[in-house]
C-alpha positions in Angstrom: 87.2 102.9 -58.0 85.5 106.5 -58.2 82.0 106.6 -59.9 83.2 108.3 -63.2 85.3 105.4 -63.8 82.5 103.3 -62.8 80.5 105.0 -65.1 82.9 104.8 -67.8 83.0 101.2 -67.5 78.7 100.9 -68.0 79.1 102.7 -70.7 81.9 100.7 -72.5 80.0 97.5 -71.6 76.7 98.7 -72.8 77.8 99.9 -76.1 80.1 96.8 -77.0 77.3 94.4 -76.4 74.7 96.8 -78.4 77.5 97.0 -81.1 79.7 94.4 -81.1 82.7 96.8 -81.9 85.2 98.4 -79.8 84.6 101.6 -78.1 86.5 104.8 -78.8 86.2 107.4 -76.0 84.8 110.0 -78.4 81.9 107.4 -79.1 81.3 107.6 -75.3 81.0 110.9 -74.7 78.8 111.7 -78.1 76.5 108.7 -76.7 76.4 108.7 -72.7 76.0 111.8 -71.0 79.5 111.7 -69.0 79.7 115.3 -68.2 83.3 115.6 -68.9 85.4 116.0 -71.9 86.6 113.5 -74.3 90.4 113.7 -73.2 88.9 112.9 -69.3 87.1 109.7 -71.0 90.3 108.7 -72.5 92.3 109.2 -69.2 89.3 107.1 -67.8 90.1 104.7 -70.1 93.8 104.2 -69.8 92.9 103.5 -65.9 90.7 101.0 -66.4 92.8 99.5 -69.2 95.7 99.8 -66.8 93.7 97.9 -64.0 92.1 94.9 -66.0 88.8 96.0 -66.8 89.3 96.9 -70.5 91.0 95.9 -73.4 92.7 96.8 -77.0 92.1 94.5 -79.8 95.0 94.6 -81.5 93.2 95.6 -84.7 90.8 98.2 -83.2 92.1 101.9 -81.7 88.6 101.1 -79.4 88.4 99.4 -75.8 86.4 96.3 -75.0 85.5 94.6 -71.9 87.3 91.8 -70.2 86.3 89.4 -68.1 86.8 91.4 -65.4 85.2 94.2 -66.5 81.9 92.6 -67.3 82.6 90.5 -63.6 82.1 94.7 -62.0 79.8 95.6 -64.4 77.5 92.8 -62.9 78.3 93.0 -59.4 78.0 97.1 -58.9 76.5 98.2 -62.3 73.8 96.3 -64.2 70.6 96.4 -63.2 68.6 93.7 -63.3 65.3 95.1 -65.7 61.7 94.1 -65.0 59.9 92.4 -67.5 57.1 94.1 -69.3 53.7 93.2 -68.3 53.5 91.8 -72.3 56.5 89.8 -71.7 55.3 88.4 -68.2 51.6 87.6 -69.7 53.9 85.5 -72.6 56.0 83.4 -70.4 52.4 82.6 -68.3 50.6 82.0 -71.9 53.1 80.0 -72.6 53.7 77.6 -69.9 50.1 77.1 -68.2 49.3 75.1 -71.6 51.9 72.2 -70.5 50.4 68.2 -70.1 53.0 67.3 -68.3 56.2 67.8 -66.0 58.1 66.8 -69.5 56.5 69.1 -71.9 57.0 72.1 -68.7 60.7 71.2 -69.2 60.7 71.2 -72.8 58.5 74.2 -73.2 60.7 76.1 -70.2 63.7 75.1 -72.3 62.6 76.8 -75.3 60.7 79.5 -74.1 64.4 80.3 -72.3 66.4 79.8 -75.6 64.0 81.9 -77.5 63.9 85.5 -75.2 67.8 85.1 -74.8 69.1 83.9 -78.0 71.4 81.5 -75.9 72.0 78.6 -75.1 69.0 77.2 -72.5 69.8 74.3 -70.2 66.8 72.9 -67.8 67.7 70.2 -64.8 64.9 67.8 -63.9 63.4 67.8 -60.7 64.9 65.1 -58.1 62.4 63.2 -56.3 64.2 64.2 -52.9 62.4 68.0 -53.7 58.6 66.4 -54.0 56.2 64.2 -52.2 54.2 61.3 -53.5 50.9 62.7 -55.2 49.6 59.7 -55.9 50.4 55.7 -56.5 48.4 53.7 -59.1 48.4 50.2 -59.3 47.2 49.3 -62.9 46.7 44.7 -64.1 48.1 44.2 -67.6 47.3 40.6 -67.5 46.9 38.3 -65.2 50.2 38.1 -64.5 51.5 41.6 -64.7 51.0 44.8 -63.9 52.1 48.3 -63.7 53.0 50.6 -60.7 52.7 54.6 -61.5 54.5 57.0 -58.9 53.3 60.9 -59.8 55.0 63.3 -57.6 53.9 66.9 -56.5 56.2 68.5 -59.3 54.8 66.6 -62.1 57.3 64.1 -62.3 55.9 60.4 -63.6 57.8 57.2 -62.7 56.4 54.0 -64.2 57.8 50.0 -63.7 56.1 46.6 -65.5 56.3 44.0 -62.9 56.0 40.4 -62.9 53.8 39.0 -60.5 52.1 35.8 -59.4 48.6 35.1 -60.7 46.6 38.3 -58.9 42.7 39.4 -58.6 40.9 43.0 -59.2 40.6 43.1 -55.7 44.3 42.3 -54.8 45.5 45.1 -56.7 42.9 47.3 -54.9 43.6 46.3 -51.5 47.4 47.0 -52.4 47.1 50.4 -53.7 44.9 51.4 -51.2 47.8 50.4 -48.8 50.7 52.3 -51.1 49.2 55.3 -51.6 48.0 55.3 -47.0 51.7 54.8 -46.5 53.0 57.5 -48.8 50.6 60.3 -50.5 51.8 63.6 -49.2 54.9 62.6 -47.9 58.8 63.8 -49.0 60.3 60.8 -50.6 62.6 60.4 -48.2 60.0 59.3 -45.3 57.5 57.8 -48.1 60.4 55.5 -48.2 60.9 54.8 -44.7 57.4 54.5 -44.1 57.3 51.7 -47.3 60.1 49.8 -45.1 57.5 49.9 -42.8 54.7 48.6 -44.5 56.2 45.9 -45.7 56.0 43.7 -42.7 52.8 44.7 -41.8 51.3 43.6 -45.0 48.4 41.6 -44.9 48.6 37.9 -45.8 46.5 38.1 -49.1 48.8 40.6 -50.4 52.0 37.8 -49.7 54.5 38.1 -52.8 52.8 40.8 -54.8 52.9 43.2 -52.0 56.7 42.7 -51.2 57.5 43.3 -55.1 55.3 46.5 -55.2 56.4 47.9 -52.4 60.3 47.0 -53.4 60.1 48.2 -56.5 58.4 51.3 -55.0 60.8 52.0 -53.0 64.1 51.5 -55.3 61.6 54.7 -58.0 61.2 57.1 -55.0 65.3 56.6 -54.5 66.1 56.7 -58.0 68.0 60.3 -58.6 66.8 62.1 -62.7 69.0 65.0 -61.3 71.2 64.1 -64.1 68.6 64.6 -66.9 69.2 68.0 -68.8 67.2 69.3 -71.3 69.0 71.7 -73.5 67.5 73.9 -76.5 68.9 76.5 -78.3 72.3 75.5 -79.7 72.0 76.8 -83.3 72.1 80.6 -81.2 75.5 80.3 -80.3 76.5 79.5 -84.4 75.5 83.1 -84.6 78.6 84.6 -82.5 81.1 82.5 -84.3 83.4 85.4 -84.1 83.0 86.0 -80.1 85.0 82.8 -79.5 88.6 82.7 -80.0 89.3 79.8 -82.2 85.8 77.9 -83.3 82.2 77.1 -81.9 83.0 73.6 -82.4 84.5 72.8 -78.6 82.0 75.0 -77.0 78.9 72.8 -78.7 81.0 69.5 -78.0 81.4 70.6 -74.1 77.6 71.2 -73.9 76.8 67.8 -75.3 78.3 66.1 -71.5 76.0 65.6 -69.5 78.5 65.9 -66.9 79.6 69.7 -67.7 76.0 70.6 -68.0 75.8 69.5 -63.7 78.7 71.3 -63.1 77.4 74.5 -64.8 74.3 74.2 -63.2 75.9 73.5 -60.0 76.1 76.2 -58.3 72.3 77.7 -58.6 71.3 76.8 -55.5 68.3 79.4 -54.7 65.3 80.6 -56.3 65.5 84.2 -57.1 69.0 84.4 -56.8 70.9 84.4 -60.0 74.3 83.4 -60.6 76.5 84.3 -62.9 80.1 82.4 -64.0 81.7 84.9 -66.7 84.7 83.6 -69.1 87.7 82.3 -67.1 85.5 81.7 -63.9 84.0 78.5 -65.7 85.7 75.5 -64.5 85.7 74.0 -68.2 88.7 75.4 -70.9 86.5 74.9 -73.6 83.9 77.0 -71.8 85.7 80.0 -70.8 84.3 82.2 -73.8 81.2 81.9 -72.5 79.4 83.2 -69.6 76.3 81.3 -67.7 73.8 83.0 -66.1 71.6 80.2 -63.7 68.9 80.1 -61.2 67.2 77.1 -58.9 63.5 77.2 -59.4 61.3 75.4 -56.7 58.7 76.8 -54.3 59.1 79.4 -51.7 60.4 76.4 -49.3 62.6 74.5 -51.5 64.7 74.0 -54.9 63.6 71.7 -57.0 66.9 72.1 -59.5 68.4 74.9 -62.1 68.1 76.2 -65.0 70.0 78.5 -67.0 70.9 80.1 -70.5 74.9 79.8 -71.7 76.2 82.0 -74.4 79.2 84.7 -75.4 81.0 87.1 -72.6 79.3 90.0 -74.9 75.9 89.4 -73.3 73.1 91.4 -72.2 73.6 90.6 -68.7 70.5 92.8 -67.4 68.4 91.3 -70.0 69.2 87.6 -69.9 69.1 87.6 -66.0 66.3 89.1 -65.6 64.6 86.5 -68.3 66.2 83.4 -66.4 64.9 85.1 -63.1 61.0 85.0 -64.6 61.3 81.9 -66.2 62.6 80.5 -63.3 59.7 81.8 -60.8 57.3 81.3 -62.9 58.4 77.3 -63.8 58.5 77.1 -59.9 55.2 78.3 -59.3 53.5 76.7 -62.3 54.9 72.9 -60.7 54.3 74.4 -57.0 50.6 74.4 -57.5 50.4 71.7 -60.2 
């Protein structure tokens, strides 16, 4: 495709999704400056009708995008815009006062929703992308108590257990021997080197060492990569008219848990985004929509994906570079703790 018709094509996409109305060639060339005459536009037009990338609602003498249009306009013409120094400052004022890895999540979530006006999606961290921070062995009574597992990217796992009758200094000696065998370690060899410790226990330690370290061991292989937070839903009430027969299915997809993984699927690197547009969705209900995604993690490793989901007629720039900076600067914020 030459670059007029390229050209063409940006221009059709921007003004449709600044306008939500078809685009008539005369528009274009009283709007964009094309260089060439309205009768070229239209000839322009017919092309790029003839080829896929535009459309002609039945009711409307304008073009709009199709799925393949916006898929080009992505690939080869939208750029990706910076965020303004204000904006940047926002999404840092707004994250840095998180407690905790949940409130990053929920904050990230609606932080996302809010600068998009879509729908925002957020995947917990697996455990298999941290290492142990810290183990904390805490006596409810004399015959209970409860083990704490923080992780390097804010996640806390916590387990009552019921043990035998137990002293102060039991539970000392024990977490003194958890947190040797697994503080700054991936949970992957924290776990191996639990195996480890359990035979070597010492003899005081007996039956409340082998629960601990058990129960240890089955939180550091648990998987929360299937916990989503979601915000943002009432946005996509607002383009009830982008969708071809209702909202309705597109909210009731979002609601499993099980289409929000596959969505999210396919993020697999920080600073990378990816983008699924209409019929490339693997959901029917879905293929109104486009998603826009991105891992977040540190500079070594992914610790999952997030992502925004709304109408085809998106501000693709716009909306990847906002899931871009959220996502870099979630990853940093949980990076350095």
């Amino acid at each position: 495709m030459d670059d007029r018709k390229l050209e063409v094509l940006r221009a059709i996409v921007t003004d449709y999704v600044s306008s939500q109305e078809p685009v008539g060639s005369k528009a274009l060339v009283e709007r964009h400056d094309l260089g060439v005459s309205p009768a070229t536009v239209r000839n322009d037009m017919a092309a790029l009708e003839e080829e896929g990338y535009i459309t002609q609602p039945h009711t409307s003498a304008g073009r709009i995008p199709t799925d393949k249009g916006y898929r080009l306009f992505v690939d080869r013409l939208g750029t990706v815009k910076p965020l303004s120094p204000a904006e940047q400052k926002a999404i840092h004022t707004f994250l840095s006062g998180a407690a905790d890895l949940d409130d990053v999540l929920l904050r990230t979530v609606r932080l996302l929703a809010q600068v998009t006006q879509q729908v925002a999606i957020v995947q917990y961290p697996t455990l298999s992308h941290s290492t142990v921070r810290h183990v904390e062995v805490v006596s409810l009574s004399s015959s209970r108590m409860l083990l704490i597992l923080i992780t390097s990217t804010g996640r806390i796992e916590q387990r009552a257990l019921e043990l035998p009758d137990h002293e102060t200094e039991t539970l000392a000696s024990l977490r003194a021997q958890l947190n040797a065998a697994t503080v700054g370690h991936p949970s992957s060899v924290a776990a191996a080197r639990l195996s480890a410790l359990v035979d070597e226990l010492p003899p005081e330690l007996g039956a409340i060492g082998q629960v601990a370290a058990a129960t240890l061991l089955e939180m550091l292989s648990s998987e929360t990569s299937t916990r989503m937070v979601v915000g943002g839903m009432p946005n996509l009430t607002r383009y009830g008219a982008e969708f071809e027969t209702t909202v309705k299915p597109v909210l009731e997809a979002l609601e499993e848990q099980v289409v929000l993984l596959k969505l999210m699927g396919e993020a697999t690197t920080a600073d990378a985004v990816t983008v699924r547009i209409g019929q490339e969705n693997p959901y029917k209900e879905l293929q109104s929509t486009s998603v826009v995604a991105s891992g977040y993690g540190s500079q070594l490793d992914i610790f999952a994906t997030l992502g925004v989901v709304g109408p085809t007629r998106m501000d693709y720039p716009s909306t990847m570079a906002s899931v871009r900076a959220v996502a870099r600067y979630v990853g940093r914020f949980l990076s350095e703790g």
